[in-house]
Backbone as XML, in Angstrom:
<?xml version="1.0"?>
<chain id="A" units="angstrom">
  <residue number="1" name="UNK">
    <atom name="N" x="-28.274" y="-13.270" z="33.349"/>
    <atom name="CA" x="-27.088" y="-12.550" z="33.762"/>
    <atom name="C" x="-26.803" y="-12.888" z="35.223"/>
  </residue>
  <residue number="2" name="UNK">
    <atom name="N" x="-25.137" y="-13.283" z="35.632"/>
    <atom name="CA" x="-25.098" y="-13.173" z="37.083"/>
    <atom name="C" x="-24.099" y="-12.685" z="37.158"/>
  </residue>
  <residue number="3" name="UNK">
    <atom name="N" x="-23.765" y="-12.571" z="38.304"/>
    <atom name="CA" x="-22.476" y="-11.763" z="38.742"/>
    <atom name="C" x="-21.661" y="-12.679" z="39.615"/>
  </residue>
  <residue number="4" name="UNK">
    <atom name="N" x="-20.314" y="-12.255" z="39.162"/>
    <atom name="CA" x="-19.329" y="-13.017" z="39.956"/>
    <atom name="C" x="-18.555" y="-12.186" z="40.741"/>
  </residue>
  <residue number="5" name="UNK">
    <atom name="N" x="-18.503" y="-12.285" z="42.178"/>
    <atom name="CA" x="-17.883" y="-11.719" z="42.722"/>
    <atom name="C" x="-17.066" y="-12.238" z="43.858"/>
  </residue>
  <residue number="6" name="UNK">
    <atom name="N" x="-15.425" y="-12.414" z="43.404"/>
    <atom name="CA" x="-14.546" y="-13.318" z="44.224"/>
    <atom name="C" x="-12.828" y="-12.924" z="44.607"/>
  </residue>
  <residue number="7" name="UNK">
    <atom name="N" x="-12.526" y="-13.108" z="45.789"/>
    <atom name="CA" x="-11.609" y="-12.198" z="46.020"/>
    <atom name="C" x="-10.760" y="-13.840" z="46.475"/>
  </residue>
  <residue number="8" name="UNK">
    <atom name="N" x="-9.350" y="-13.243" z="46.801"/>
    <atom name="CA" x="-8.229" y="-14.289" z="47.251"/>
    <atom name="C" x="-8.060" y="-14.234" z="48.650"/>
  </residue>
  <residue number="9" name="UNK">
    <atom name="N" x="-7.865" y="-15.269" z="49.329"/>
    <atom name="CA" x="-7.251" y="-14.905" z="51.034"/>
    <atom name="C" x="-6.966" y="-13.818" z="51.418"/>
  </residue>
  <residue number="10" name="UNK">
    <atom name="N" x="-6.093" y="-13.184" z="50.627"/>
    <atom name="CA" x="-5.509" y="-12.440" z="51.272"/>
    <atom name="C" x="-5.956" y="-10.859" z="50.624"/>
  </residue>
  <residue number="11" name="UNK">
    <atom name="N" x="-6.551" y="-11.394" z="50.162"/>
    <atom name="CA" x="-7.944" y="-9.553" z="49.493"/>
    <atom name="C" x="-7.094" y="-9.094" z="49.178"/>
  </residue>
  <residue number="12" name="UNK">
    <atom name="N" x="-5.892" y="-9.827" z="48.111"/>
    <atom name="CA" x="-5.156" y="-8.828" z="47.138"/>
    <atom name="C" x="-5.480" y="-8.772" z="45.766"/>
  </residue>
  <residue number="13" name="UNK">
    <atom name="N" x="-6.570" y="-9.465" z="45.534"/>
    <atom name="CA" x="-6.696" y="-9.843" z="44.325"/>
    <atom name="C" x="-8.268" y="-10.068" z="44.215"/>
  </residue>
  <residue number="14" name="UNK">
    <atom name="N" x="-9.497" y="-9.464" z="43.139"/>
    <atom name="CA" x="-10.673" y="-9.975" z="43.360"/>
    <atom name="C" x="-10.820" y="-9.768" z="41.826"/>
  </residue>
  <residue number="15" name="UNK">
    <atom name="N" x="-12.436" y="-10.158" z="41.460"/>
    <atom name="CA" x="-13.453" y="-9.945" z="40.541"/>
    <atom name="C" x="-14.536" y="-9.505" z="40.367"/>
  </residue>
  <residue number="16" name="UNK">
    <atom name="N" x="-15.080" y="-8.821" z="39.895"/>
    <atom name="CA" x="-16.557" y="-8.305" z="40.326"/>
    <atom name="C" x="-16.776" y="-8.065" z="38.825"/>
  </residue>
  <residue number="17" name="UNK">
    <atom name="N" x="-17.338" y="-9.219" z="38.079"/>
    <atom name="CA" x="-17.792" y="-9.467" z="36.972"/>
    <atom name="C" x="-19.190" y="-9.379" z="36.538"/>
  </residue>
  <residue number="18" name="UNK">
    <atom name="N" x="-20.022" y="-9.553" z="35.179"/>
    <atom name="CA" x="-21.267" y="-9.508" z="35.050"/>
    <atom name="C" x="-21.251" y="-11.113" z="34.163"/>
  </residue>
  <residue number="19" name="UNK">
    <atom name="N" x="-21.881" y="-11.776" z="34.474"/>
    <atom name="CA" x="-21.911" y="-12.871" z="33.241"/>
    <atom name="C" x="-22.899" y="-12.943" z="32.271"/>
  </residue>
  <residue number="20" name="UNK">
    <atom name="N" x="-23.007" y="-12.812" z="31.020"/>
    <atom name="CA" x="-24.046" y="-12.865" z="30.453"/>
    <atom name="C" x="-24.509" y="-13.954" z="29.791"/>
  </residue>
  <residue number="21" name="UNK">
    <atom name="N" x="-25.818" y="-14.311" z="29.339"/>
    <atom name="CA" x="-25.650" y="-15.676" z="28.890"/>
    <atom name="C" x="-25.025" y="-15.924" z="27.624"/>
  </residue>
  <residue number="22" name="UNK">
    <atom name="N" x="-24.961" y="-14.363" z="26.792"/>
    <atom name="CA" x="-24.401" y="-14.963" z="25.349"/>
    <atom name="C" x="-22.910" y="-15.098" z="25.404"/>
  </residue>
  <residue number="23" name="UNK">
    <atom name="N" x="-22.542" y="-15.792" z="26.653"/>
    <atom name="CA" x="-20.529" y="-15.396" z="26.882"/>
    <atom name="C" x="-20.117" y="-14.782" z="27.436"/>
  </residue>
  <residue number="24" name="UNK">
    <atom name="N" x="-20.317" y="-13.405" z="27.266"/>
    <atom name="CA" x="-19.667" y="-12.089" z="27.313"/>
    <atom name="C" x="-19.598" y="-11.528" z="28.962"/>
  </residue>
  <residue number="25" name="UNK">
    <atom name="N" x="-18.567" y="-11.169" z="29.369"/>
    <atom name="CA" x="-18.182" y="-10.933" z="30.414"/>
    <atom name="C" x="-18.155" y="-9.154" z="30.501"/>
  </residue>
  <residue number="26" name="UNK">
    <atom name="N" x="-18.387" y="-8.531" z="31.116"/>
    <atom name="CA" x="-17.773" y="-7.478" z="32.110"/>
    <atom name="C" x="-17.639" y="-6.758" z="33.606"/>
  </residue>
  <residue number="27" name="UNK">
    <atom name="N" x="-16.329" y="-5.846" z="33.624"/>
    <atom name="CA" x="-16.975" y="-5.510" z="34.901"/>
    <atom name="C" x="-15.608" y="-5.000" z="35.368"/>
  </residue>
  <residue number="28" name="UNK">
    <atom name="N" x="-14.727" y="-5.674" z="36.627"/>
    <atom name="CA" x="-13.347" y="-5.206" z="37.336"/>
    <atom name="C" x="-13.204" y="-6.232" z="37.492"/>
  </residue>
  <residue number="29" name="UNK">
    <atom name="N" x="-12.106" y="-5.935" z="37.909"/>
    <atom name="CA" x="-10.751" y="-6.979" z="38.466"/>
    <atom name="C" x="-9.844" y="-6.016" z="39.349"/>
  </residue>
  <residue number="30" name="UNK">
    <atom name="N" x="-9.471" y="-6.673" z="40.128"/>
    <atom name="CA" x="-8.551" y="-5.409" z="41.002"/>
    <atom name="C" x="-7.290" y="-6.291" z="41.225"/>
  </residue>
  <residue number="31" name="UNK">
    <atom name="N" x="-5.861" y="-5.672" z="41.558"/>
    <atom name="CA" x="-4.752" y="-6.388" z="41.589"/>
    <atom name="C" x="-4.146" y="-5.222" z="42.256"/>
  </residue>
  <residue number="32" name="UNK">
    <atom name="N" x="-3.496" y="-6.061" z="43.189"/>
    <atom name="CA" x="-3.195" y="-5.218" z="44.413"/>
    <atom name="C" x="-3.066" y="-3.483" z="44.599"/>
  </residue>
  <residue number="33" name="UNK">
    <atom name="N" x="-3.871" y="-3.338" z="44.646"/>
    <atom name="CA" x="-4.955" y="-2.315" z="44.706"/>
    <atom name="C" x="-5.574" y="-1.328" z="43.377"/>
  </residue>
  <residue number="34" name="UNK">
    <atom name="N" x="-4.805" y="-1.770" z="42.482"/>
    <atom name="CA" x="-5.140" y="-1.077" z="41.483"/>
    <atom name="C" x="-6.458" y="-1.838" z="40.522"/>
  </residue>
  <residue number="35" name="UNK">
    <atom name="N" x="-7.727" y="-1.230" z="40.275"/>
    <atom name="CA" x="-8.766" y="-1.741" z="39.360"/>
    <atom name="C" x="-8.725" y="-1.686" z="38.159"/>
  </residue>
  <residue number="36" name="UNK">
    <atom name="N" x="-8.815" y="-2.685" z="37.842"/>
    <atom name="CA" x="-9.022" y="-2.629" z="36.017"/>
    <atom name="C" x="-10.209" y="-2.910" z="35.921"/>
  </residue>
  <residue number="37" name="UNK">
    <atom name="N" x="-10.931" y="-1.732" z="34.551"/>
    <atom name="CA" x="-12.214" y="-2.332" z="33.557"/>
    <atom name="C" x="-12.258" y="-3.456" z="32.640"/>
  </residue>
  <residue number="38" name="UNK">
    <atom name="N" x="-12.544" y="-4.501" z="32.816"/>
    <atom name="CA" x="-12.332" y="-5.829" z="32.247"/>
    <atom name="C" x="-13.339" y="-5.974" z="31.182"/>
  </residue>
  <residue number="39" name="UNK">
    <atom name="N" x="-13.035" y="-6.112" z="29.941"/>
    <atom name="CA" x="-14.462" y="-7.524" z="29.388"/>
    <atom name="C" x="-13.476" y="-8.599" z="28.647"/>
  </residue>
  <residue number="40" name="UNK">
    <atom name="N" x="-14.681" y="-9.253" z="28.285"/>
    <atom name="CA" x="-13.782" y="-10.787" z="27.890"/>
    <atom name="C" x="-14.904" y="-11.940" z="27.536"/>
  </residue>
  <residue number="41" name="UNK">
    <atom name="N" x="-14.859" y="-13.089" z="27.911"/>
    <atom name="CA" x="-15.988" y="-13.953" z="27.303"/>
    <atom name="C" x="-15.627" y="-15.474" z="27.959"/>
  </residue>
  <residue number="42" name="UNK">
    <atom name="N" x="-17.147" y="-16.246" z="28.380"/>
    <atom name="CA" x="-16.617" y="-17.486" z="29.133"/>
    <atom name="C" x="-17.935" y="-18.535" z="28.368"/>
  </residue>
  <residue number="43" name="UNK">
    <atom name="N" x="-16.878" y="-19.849" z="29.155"/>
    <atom name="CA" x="-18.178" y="-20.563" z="27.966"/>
    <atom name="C" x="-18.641" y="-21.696" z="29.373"/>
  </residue>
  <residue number="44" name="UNK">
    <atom name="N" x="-19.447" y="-22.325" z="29.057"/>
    <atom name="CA" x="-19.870" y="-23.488" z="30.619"/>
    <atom name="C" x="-19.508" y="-24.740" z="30.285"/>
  </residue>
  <residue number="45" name="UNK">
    <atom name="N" x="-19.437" y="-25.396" z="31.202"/>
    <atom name="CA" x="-18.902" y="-26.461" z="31.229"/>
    <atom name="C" x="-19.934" y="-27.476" z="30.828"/>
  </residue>
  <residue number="46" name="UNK">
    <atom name="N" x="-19.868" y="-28.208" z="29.815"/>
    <atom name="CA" x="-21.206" y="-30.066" z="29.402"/>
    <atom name="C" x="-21.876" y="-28.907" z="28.699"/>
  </residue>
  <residue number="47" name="UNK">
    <atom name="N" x="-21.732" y="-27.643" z="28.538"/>
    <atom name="CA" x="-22.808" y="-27.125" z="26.821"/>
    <atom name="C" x="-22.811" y="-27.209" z="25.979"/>
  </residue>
  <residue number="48" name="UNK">
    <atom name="N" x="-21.614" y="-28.326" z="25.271"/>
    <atom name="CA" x="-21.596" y="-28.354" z="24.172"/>
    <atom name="C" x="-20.931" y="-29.898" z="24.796"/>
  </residue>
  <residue number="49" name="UNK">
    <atom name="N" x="-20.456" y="-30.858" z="23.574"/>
    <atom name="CA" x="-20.034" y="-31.983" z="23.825"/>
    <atom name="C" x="-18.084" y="-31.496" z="23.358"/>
  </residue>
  <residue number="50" name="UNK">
    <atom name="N" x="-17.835" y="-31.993" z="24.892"/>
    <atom name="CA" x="-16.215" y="-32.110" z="24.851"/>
    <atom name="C" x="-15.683" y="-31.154" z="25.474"/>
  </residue>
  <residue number="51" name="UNK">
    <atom name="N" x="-16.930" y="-30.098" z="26.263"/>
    <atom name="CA" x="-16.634" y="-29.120" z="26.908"/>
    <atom name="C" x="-16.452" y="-29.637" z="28.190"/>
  </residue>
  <residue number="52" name="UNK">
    <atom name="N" x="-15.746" y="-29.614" z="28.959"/>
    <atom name="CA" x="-15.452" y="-30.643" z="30.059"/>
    <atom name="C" x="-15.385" y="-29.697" z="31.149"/>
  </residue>
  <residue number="53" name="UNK">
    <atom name="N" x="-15.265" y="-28.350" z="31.313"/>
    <atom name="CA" x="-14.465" y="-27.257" z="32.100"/>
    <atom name="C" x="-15.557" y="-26.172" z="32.012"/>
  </residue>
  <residue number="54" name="UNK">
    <atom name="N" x="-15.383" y="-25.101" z="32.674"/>
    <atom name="CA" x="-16.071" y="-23.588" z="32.531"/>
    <atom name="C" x="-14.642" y="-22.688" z="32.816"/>
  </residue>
  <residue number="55" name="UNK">
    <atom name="N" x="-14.396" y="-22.158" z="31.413"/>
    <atom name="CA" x="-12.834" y="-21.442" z="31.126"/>
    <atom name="C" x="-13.579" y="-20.155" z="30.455"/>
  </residue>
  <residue number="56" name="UNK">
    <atom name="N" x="-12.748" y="-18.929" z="31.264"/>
    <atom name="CA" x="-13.072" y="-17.644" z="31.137"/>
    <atom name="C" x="-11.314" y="-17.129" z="30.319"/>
  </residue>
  <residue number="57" name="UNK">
    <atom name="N" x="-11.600" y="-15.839" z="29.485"/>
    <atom name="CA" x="-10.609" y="-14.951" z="29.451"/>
    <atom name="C" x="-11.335" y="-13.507" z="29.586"/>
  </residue>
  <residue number="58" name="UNK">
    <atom name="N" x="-10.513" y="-12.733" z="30.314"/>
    <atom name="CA" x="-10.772" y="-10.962" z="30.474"/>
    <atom name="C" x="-9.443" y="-10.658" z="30.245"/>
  </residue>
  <residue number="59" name="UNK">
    <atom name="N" x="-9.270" y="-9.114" z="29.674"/>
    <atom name="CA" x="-8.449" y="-8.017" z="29.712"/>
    <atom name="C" x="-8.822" y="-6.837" z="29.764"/>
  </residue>
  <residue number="60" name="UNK">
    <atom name="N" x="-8.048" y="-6.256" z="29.570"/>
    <atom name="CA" x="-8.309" y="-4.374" z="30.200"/>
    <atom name="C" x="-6.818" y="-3.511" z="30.334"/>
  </residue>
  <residue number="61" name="UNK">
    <atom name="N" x="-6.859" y="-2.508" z="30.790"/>
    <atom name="CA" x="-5.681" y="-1.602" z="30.813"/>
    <atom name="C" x="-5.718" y="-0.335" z="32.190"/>
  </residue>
  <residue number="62" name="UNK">
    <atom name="N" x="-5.168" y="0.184" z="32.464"/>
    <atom name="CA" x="-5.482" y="1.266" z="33.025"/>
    <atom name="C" x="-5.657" y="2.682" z="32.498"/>
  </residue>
  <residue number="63" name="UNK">
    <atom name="N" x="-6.668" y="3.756" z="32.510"/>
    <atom name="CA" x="-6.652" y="4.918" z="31.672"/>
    <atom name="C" x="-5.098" y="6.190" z="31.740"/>
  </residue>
  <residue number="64" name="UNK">
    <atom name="N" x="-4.359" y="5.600" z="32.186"/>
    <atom name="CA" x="-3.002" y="6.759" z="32.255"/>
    <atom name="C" x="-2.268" y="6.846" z="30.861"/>
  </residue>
  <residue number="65" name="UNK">
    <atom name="N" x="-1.471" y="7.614" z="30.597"/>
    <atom name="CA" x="-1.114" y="7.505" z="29.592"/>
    <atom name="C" x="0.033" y="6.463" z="28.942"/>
  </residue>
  <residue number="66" name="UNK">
    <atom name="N" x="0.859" y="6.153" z="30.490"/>
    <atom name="CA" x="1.477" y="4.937" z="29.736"/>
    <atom name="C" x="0.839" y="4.036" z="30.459"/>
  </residue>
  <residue number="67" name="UNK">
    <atom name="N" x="-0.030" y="3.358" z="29.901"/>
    <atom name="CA" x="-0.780" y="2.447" z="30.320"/>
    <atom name="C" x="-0.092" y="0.857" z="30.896"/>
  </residue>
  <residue number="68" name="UNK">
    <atom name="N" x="-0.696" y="0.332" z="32.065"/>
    <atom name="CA" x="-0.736" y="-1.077" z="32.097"/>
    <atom name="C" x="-2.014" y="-1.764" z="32.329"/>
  </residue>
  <residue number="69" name="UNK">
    <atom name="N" x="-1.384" y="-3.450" z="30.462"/>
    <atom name="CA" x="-2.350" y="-3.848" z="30.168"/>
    <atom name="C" x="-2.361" y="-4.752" z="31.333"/>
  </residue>
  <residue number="70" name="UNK">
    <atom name="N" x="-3.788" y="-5.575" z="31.635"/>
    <atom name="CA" x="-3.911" y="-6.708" z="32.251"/>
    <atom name="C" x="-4.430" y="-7.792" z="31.537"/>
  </residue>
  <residue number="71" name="UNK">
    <atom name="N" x="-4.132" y="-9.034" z="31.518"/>
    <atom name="CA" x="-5.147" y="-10.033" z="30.837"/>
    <atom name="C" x="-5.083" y="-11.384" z="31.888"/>
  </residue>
  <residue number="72" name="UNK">
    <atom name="N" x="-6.217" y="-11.965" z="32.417"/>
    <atom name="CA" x="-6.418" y="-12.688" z="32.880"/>
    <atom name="C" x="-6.948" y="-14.399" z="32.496"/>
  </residue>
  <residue number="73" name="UNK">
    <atom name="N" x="-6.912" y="-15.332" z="32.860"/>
    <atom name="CA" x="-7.881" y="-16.898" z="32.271"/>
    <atom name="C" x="-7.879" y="-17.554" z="33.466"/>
  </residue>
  <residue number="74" name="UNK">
    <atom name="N" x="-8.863" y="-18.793" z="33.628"/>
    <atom name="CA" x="-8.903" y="-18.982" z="34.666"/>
    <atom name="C" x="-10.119" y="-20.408" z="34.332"/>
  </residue>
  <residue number="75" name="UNK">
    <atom name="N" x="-10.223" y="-20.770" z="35.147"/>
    <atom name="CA" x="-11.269" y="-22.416" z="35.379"/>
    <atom name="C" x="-12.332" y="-22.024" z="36.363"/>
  </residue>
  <residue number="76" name="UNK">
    <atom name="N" x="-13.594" y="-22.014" z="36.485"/>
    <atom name="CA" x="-14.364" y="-22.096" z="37.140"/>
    <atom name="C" x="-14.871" y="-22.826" z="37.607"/>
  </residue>
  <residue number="77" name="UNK">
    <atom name="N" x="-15.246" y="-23.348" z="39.131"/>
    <atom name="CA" x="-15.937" y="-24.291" z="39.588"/>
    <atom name="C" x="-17.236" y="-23.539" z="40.143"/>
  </residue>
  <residue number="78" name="UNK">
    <atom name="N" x="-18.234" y="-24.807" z="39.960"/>
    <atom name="CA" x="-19.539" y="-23.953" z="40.970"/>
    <atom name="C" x="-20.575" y="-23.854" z="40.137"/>
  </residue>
  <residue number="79" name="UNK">
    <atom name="N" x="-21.689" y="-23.905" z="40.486"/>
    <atom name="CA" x="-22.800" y="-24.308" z="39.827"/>
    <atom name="C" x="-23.234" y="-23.026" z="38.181"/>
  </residue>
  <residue number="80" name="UNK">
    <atom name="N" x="-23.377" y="-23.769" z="37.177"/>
    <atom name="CA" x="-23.708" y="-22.581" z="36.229"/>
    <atom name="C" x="-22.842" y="-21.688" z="35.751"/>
  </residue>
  <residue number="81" name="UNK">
    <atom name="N" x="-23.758" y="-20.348" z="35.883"/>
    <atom name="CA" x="-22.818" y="-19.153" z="35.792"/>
    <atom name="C" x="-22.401" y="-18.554" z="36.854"/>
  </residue>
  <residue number="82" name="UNK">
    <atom name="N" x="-22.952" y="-18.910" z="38.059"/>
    <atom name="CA" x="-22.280" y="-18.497" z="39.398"/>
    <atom name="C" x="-21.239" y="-19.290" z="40.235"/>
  </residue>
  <residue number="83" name="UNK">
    <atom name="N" x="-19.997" y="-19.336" z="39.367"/>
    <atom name="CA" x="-18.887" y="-19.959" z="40.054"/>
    <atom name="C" x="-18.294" y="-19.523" z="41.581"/>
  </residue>
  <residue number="84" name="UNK">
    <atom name="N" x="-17.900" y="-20.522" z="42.202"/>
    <atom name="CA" x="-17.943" y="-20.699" z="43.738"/>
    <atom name="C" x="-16.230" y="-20.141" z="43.698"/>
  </residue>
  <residue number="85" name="UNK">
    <atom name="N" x="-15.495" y="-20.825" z="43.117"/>
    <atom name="CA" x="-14.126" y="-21.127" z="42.871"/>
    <atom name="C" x="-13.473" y="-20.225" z="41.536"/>
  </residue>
  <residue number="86" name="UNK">
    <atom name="N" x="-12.455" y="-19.870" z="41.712"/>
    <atom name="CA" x="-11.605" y="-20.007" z="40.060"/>
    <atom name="C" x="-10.138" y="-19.785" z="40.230"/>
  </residue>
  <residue number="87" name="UNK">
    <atom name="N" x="-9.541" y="-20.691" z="39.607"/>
    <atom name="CA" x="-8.405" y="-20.607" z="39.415"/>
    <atom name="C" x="-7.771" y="-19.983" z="38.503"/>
  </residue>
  <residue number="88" name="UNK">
    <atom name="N" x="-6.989" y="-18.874" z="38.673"/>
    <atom name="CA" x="-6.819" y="-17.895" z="37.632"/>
    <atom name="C" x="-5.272" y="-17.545" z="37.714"/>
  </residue>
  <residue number="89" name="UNK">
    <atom name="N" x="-4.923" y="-17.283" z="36.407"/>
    <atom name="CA" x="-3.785" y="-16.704" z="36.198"/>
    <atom name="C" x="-3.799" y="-15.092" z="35.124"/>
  </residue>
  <residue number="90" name="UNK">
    <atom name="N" x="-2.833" y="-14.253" z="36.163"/>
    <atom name="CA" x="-3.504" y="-12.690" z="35.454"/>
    <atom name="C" x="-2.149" y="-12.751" z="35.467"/>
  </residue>
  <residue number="91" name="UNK">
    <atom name="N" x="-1.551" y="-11.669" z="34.330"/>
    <atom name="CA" x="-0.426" y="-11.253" z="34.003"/>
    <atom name="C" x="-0.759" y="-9.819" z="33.389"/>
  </residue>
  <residue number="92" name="UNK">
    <atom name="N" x="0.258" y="-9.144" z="33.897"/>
    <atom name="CA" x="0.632" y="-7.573" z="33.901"/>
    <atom name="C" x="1.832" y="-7.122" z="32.764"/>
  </residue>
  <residue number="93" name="UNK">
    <atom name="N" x="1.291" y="-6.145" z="32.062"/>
    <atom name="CA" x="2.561" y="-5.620" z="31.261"/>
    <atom name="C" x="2.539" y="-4.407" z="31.441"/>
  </residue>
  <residue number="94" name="UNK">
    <atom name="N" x="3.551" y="-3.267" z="32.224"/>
    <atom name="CA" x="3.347" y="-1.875" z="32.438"/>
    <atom name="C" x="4.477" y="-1.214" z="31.002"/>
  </residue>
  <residue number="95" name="UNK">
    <atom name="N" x="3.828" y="-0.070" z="30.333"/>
    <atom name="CA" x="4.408" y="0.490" z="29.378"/>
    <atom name="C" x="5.307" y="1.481" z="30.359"/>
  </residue>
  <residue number="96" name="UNK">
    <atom name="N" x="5.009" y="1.844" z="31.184"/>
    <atom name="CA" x="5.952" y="2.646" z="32.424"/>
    <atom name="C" x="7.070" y="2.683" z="32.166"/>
  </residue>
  <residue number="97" name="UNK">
    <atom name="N" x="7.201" y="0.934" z="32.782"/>
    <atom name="CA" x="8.653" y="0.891" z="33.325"/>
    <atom name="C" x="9.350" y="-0.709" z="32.237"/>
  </residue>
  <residue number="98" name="UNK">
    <atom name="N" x="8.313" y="-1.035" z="32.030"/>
    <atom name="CA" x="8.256" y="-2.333" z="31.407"/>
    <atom name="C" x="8.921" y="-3.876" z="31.841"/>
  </residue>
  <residue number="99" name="UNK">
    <atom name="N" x="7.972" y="-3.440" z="33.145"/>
    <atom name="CA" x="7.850" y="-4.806" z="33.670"/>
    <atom name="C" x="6.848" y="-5.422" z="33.311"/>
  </residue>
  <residue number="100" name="UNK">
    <atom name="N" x="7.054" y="-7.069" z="33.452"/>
    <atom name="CA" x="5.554" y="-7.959" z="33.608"/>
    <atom name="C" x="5.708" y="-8.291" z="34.897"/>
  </residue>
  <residue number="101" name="UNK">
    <atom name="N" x="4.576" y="-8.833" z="35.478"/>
    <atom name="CA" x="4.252" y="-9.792" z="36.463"/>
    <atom name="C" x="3.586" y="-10.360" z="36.396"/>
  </residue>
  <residue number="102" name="UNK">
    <atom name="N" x="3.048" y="-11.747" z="36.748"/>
    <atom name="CA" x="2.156" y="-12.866" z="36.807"/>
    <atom name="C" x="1.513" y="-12.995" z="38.340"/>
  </residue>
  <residue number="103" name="UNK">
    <atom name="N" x="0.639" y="-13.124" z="38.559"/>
    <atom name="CA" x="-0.029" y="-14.128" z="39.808"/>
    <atom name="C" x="-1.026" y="-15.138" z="39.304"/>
  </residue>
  <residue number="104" name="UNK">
    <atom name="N" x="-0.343" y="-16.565" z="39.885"/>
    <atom name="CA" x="-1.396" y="-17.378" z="39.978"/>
    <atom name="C" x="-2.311" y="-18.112" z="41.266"/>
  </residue>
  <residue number="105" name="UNK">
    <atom name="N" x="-3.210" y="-17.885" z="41.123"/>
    <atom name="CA" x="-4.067" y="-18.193" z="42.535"/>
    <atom name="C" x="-5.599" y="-18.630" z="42.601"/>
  </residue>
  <residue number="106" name="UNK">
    <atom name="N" x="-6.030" y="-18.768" z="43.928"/>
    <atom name="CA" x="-7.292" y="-19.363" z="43.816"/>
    <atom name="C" x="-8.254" y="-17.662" z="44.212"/>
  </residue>
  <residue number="107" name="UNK">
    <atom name="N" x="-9.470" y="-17.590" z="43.575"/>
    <atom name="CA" x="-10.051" y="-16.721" z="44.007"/>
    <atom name="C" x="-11.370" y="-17.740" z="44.613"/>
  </residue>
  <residue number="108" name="UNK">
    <atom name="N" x="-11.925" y="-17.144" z="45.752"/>
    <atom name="CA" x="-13.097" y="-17.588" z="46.369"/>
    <atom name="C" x="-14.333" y="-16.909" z="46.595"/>
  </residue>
  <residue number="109" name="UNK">
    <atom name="N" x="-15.603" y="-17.124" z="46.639"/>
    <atom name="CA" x="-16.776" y="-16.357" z="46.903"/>
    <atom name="C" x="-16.579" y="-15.689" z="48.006"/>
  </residue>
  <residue number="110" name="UNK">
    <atom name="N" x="-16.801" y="-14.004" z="47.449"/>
    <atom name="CA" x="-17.045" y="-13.192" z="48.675"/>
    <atom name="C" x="-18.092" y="-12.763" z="49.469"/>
  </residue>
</chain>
């Protein structure tokens, strides 16, 4: 098990994940300022033949009643299961008001 924990320049955006070895991801994600409970599942990169990459997906929601979902994917760089780097794209759907939003960006070791 390791943990990933990686935020953006501008600390609007982080991760604070658990990695496990059978895949399985959990933990937070935060987006400008609001935290989501995440799980999801990632696989490594050369573990299998044709796996070329280390590609994660997470989602989650917030507990209110009209909830917004989050779902995130992203590329990992960096040794193993403790990626240095990831390039991620998270997108937002609020039952609120029913907007989406997207950010795509680099997150870095914090």
């Amino acid at each position: 098990m390791a943990a990933w924990n990686l935020i953006s320049q501008d600390h609007r955006y982080s991760i604070d994940v658990q990695a496990l070895d059978n895949g399985a991801l959990n933990g937070t994600l935060s987006y400008e300022g609001t935290t989501y409970a995440v799980a999801g599942g990632w696989d490594a990169s050369y573990s299998l033949p044709g796996r070329n990459f280390s590609a994660f997906a997470l989602s989650g929601s917030t507990s209110e009643a009209a909830p917004t979902f989050l779902s995130a994917t992203g590329i990992m760089t960096g040794p193993g299961t403790a990626p240095t780097r990831i390039d991620i794209q998270i997108d937002l759907s609020a039952s609120s008001d029913g907007s989406v939003r997207q950010y795509k960006g680099v997150l870095l070791s914090s």
